[in-house]
Every structure is written in structure tokens, then in C-alpha cells.
PANUKOL-161862 format. One record per atom (N, C-alpha, C): residue in one letter; chain; atom name; x negated, y, z. Coordinates in steps of 0.1 Angstrom, whole numbers. Atoms other than C-alpha are relative to their C-alpha. Layout:
! residues N
R a A CA X Y Z;
...
//
This chain:
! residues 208
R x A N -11 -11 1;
R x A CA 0 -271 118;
R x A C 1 6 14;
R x A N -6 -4 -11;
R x A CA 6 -245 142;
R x A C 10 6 4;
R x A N -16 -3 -1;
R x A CA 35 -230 157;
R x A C 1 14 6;
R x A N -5 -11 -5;
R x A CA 50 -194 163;
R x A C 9 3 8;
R x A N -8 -1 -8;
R x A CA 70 -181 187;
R x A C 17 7 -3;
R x A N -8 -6 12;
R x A CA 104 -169 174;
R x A C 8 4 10;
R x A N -10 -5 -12;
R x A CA 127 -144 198;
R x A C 11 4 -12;
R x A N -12 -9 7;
R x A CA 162 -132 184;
R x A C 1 12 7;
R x A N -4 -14 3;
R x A CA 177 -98 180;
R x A C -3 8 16;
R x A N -1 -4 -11;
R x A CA 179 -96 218;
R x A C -14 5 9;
R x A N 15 2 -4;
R x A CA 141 -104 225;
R x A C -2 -15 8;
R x A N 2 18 -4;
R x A CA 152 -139 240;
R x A C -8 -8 -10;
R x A N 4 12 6;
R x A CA 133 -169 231;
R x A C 7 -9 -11;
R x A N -3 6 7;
R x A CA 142 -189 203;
R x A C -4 -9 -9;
R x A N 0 9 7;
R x A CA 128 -212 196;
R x A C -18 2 -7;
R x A N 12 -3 7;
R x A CA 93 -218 174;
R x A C 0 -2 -16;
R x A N 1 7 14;
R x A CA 83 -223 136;
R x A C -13 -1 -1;
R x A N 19 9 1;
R x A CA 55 -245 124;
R x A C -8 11 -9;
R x A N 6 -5 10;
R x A CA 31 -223 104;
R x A C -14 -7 -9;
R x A N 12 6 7;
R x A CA 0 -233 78;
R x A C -11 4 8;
R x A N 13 -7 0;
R x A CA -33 -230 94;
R x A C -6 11 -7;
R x A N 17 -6 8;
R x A CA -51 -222 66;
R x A C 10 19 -6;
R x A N -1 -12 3;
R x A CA -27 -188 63;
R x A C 3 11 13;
R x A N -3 -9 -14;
R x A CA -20 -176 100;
R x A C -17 -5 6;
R x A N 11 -1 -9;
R x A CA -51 -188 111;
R x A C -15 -5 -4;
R x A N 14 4 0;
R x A CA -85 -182 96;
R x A C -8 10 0;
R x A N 7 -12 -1;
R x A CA -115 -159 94;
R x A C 3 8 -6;
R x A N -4 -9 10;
R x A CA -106 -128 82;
R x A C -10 3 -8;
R x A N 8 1 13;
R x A CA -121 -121 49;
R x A C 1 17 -1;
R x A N -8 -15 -3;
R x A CA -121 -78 59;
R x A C -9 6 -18;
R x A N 6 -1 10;
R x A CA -141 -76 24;
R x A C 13 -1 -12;
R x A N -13 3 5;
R x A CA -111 -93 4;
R x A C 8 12 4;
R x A N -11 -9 -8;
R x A CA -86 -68 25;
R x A C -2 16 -7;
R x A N 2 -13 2;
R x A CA -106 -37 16;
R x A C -2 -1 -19;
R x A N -3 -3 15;
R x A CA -108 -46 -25;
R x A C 8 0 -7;
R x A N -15 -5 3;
R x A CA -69 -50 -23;
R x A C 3 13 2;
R x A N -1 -9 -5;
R x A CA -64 -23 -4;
R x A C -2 13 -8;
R x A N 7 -12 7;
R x A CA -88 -1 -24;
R x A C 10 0 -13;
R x A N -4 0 9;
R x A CA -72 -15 -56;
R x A C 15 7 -1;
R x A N -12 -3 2;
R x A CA -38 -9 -49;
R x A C 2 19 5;
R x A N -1 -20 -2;
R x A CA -41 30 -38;
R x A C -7 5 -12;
R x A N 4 -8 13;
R x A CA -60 32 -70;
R x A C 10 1 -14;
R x A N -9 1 8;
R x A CA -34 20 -88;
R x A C 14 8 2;
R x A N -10 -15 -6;
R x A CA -8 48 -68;
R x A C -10 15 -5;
R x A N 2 -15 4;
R x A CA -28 75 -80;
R x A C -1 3 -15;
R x A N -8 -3 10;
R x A CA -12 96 -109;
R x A C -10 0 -15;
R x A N 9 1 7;
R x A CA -45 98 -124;
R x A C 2 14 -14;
R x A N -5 -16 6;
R x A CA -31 137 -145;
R x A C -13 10 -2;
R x A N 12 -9 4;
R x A CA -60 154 -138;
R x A C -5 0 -9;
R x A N 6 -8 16;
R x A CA -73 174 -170;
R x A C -6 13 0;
R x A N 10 -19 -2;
R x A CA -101 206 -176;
R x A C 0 -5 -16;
R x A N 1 2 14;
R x A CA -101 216 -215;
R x A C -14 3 -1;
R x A N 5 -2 5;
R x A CA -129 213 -234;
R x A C -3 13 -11;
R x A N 0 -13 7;
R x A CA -145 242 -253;
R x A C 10 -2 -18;
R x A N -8 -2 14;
R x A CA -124 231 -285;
R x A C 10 4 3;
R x A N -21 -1 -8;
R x A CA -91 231 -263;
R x A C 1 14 3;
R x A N -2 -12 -4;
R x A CA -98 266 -252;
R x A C 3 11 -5;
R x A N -6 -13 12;
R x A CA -81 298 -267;
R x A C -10 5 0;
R x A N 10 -15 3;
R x A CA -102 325 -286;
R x A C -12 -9 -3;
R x A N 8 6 -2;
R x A CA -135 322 -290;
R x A C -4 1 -16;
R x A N 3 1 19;
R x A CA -137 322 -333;
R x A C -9 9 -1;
R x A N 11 -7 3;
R x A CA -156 349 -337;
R x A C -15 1 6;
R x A N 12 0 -16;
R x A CA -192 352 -327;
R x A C -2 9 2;
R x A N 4 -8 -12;
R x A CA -203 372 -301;
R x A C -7 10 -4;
R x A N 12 -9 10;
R x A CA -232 390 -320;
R x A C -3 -7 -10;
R x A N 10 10 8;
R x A CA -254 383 -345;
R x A C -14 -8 6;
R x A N 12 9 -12;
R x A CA -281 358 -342;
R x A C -14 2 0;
R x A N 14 -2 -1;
R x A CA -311 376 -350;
R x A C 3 13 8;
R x A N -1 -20 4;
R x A CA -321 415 -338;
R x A C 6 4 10;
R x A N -6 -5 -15;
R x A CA -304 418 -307;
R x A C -10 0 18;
R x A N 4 1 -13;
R x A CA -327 407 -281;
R x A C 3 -10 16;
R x A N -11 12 -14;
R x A CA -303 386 -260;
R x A C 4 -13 -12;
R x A N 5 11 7;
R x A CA -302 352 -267;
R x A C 13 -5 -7;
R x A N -7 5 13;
R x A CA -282 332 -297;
R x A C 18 -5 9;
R x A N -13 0 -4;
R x A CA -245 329 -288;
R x A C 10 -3 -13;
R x A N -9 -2 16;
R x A CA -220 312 -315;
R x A C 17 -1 2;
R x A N -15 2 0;
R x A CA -185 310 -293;
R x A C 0 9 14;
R x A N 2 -4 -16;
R x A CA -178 327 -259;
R x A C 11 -7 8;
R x A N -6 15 -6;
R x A CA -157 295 -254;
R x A C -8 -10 6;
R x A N 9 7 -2;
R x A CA -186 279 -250;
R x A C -5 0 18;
R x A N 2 4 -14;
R x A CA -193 260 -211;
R x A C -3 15 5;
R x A N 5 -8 -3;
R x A CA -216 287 -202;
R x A C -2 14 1;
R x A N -10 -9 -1;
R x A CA -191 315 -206;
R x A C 6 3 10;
R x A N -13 -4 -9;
R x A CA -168 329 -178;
R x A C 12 -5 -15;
R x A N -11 4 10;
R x A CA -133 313 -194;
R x A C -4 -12 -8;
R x A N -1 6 9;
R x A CA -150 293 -213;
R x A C 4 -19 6;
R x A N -1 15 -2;
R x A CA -149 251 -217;
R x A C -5 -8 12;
R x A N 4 5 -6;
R x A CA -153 227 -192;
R x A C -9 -13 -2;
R x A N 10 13 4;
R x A CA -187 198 -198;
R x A C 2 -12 13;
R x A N 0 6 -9;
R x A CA -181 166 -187;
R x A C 15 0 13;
R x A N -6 -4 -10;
R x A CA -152 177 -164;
R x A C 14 -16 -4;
R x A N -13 14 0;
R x A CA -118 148 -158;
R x A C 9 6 -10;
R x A N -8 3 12;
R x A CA -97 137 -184;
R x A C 14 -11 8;
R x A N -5 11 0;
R x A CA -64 121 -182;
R x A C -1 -15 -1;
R x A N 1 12 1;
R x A CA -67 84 -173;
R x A C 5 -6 10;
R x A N -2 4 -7;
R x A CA -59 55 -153;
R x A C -12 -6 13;
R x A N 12 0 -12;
R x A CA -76 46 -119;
R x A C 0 -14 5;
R x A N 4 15 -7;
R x A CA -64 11 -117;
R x A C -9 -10 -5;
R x A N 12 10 1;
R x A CA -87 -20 -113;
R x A C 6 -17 2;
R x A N -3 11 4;
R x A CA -80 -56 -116;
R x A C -8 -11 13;
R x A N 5 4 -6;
R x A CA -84 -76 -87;
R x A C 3 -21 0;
R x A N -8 8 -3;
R x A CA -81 -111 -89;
R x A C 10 -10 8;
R x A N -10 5 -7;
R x A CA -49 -133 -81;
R x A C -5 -7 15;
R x A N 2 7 -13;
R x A CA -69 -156 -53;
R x A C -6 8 7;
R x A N 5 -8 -10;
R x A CA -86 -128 -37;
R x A C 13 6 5;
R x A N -12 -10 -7;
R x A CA -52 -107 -30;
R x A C 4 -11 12;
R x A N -4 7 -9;
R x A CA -39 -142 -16;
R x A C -9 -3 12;
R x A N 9 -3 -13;
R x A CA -72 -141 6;
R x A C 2 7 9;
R x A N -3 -15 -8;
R x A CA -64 -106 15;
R x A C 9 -3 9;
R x A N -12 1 -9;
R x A CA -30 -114 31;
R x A C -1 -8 11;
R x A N 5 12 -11;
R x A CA -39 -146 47;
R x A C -9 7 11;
R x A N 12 -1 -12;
R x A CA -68 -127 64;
R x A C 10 9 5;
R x A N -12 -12 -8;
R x A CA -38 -97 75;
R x A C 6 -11 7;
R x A N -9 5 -8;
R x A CA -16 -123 87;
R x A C -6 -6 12;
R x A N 13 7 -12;
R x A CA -48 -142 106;
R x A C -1 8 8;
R x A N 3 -14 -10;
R x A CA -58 -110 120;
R x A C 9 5 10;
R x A N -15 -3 -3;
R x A CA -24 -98 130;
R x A C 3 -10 14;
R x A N -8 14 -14;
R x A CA -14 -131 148;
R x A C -14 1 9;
R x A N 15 -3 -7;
R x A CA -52 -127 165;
R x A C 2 8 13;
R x A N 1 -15 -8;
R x A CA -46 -96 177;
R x A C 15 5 7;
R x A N -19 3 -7;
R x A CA -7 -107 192;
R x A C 11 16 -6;
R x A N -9 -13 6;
R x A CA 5 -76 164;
R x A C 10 -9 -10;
R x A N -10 5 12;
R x A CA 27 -105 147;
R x A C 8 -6 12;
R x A N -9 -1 -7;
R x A CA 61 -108 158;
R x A C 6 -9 -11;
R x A N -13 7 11;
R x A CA 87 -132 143;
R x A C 9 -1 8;
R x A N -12 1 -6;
R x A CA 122 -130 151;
R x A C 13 -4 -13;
R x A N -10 13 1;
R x A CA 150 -155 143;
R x A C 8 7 -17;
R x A N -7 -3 11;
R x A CA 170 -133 116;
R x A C 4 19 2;
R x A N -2 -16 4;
R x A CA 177 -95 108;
R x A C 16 2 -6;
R x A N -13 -5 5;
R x A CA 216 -99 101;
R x A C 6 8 8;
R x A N -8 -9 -2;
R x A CA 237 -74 104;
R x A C 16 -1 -12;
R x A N -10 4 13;
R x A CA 272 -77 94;
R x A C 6 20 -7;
R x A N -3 -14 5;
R x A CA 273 -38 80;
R x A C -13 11 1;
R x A N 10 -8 -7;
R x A CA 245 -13 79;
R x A C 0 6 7;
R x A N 2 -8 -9;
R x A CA 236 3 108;
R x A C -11 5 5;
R x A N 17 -1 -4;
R x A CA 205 20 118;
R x A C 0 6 16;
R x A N -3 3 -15;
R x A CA 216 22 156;
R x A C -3 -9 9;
R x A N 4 18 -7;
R x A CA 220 -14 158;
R x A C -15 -3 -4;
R x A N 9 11 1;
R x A CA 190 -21 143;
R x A C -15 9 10;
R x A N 8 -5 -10;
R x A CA 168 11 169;
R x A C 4 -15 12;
R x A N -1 9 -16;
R x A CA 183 -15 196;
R x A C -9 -9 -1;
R x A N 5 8 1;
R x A CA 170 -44 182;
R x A C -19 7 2;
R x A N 10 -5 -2;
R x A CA 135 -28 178;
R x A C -6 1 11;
R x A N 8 -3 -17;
R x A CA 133 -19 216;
R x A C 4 -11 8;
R x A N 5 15 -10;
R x A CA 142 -55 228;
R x A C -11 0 -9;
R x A N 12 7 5;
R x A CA 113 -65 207;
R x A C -10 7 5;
R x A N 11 -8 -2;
R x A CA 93 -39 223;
R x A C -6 8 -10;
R x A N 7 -4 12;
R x A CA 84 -24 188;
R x A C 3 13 1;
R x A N -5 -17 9;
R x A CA 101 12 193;
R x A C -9 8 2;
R x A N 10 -5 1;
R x A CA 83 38 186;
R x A C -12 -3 -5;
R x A N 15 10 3;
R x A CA 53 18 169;
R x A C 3 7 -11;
R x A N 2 -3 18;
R x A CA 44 20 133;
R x A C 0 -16 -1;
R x A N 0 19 6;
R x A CA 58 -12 119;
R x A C 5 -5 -13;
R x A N -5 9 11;
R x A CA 63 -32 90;
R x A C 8 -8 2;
R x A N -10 13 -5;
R x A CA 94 -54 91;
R x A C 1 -6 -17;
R x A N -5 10 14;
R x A CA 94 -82 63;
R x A C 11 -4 4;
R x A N -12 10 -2;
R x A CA 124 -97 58;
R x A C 2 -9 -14;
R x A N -3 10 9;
R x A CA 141 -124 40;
R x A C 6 8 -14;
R x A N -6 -6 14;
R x A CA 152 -118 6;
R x A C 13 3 -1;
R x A N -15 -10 -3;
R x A CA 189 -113 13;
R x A C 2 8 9;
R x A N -7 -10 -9;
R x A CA 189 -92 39;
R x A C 1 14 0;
R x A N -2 -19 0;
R x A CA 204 -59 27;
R x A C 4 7 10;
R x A N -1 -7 -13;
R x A CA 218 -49 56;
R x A C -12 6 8;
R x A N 11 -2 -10;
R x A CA 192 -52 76;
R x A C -9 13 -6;
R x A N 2 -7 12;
R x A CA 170 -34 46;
R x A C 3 17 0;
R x A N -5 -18 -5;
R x A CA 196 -3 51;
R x A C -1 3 11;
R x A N 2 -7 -17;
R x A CA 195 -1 87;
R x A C -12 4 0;
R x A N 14 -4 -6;
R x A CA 158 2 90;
R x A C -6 10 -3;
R x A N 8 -8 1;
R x A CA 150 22 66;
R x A C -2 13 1;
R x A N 1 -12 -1;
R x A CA 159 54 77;
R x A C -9 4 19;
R x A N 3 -3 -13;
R x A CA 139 49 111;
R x A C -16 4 -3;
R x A N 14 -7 8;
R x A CA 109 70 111;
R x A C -10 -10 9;
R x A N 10 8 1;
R x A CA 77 49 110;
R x A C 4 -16 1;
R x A N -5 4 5;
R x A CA 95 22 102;
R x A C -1 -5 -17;
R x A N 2 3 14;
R x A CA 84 3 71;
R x A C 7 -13 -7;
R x A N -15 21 -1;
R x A CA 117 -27 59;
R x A C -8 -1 -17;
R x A N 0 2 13;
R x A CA 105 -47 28;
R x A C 3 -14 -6;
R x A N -7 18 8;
R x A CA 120 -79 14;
R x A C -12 -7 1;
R x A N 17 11 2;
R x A CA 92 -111 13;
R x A C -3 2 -13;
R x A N 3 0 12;
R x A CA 91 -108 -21;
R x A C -9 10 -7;
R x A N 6 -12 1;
R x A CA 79 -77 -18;
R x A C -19 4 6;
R x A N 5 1 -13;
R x A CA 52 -84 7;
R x A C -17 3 -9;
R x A N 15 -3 2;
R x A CA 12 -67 1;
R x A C -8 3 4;
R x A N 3 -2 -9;
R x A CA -14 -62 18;
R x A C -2 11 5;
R x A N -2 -11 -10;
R x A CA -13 -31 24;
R x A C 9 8 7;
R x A N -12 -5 -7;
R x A CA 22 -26 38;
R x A C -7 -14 10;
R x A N 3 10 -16;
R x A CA 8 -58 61;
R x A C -5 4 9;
R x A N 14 -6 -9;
R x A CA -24 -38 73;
R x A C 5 13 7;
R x A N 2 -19 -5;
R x A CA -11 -3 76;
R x A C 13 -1 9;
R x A N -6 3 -10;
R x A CA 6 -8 108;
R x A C -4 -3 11;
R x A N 0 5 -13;
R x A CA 7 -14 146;
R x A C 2 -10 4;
R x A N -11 9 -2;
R x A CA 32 -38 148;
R x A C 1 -15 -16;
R x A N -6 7 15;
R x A CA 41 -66 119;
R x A C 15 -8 5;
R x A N -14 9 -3;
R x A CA 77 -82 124;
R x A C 4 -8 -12;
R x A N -4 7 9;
R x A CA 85 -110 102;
R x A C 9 -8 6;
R x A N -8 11 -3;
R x A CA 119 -128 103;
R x A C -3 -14 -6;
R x A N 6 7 -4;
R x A CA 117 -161 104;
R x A C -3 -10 -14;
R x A N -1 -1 14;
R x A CA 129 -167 65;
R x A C -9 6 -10;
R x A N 9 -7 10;
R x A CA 102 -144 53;
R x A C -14 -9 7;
R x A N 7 10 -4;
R x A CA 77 -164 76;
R x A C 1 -14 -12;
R x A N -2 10 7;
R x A CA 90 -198 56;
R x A C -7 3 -15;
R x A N 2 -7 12;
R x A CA 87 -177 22;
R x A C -16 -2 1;
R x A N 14 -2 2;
R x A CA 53 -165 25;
R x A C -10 -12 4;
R x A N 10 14 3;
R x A CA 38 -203 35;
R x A C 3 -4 -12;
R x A N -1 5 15;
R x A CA 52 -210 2;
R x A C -10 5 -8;
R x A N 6 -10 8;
R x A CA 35 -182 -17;
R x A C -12 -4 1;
R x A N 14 0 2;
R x A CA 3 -182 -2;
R x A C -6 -13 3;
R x A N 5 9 -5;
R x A CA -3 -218 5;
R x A C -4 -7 -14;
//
């Protein structure tokens, strides 16, 4: 078992918490990472896109000419692909884009974000995120003791902490998300990671 460093609101010391090895600290798996990653932005896209086919296309009933005697070649719609206006071959259809990735790879994925992360001294844990009322003032202060202002960060937090939740999230780049909530790609897509120390505890549950 190893141990993290844990500063409160102020940026003081406070203290450490034990963590799992095998989820703060192993080879990143950047393979795992990128077929979450991939999956879950495929699964955010609206997937809408639609071109009609030459049935779907107005007009078009009568033919064009006849089909002998003219000299120019046999034509039975002018809906037809190879028309100006006409149908589109082959072209996108409404559907879905997501993919199925399975459950022990995602929990790979994060383990290798949080390994990486703590690696690369971009994981931060601090003590607790209360606030007794929301404020997104109090919680810029907090931020710049921790050194994080201005960054691009993800703050997990524990599962009750609404306050906190409201303060944050109107700070731009600034990303507040309950543990429960926790994926890898709100872990990765970041500068910074800040986990209180409750969402730390949480997520050895989860992924261990």
C-alpha cells in the first residue's frame, strides 16, 4: 500500500491516505485509455446524419424520354443518383455510433489515468471540498492555494458535496463531478486532476 499526500482548502499539509497499488500505481495501459476514450465520444455523437435515397426524392415519375430513337442514353427517373437533384448511393443514414467496450477494460482505463496522473505529480488530493453555502469565490481561492488556478482541471468529489459541486462549476475550465460520476475521459482531459479525499476512498472501492 501506498500513500498520498493530502493538503486542505488552504494548501497546508494534512495529512496522507493509504492508496491501492494496483490502481494509483501501475503501467499505463494507453491502449485501454484510447478504446474508452474512443468509445465514449462515440457514444456523444448524435449520430442524425441522413441523404435521401432516389425513392425519398420528390418528382421524378415520369420518364425523361423514351427509351429507344433518341440517341442519348436510356433514362427511367431523373431522380435517379446520376442526376443533378437526384438520390444519394450509399450516402449516411440515421444510426447509432456507440460501441461496447468491456466492463474490465474501462476499469483498466482509469487505473492507468490515475497511475499516469500520480506519475506525472498532475494528482492532487485535498482533505474535503465543504463549503457551508455555495460560493464560487470561495471556492477560486481554494483553487489558487492549491496552485490549480488557471489550469484545466477536473475536480472529483465526494458524493455529497453539493456545495462544493455549485461553487465550481461556473469557473471556466473547471470541470466538478461527484465520484460516482467519475470516467475516463473527464480523468484524462485535463492538466490538473484534484480528488478530495472521500472520492479517493470511493474510487479504491470501485476499481479495486
Amino acid at each position: 500500500m501506498k500513500t498520498l499526500k493530502v493538503t486542505n482548502k488552504k494548501g497546508a499539509a494534512a495529512g496522507t491516505v493509504k492508496v491501492d497499488d494496483a490502481i494509483f500505481n501501475i503501467e499505463p495501459n494507453h491502449f485501454a485509455v484510447h478504446q474508452v476514450v474512443r468509445s465514449q465520444m462515440a457514444a456523444d455523437r448524435a449520430g442524425t446524419h441522413s441523404t435521401k435515397t432516389r425513392s425519398m426524392v420528390r418528382g421524378g415519375g415520369r420518364k425523361p424520354w423514351r427509351q429507344k430513337g433518341t440517341g442519348r442514353a436510356r433514362q427511367g427517373t431523373i431522380r435517379a443518383p446520376q442526376w443533378t437533384g437526384g438520390g444519394v448511393v450509399f450516402g449516411p443514414h440515421p444510426r447509432s455510433h456507440a460501441f461496447k467496450v468491456p466492463n474490465k477494460v474501462v476499469k483498466l482505463a482509469m487505473r492507468s489515468v490515475l497511475s499516469a496522473k500520480k506519475a506525472e505529480n498532475d494528482l492532487h488530493v485535498v482533505e474535503n471540498m465543504d463549503f457551508e453555502a455555495p460560493s464560487t469565490k470561495e471556492a477560486v481561492t481554494v483553487l489558487d492555494a492549491l496552485g490549480l488556478k488557471g489550469k484545466k482541471v477536473t475536480v472529483v468529489l465526494g458524493n455529497e458535496e453539493t456545495n462544493a459541486y455549485l461553487s465550481l462549476r461556473n469557473i471556466a475550465r473547471v470541470r466538478p463531478i461527484f465520484a460516482f460520476e467519475s470516467n475516463t475521459y473527464d480523468l484524462v482531459d485535463n492538466s490538473a486532476l484534484l480528488l478530495t479525499k472521500e472520492a479517493v476512498n470511493y474510487l479504491g472501492e470501485v476499481l479495486s
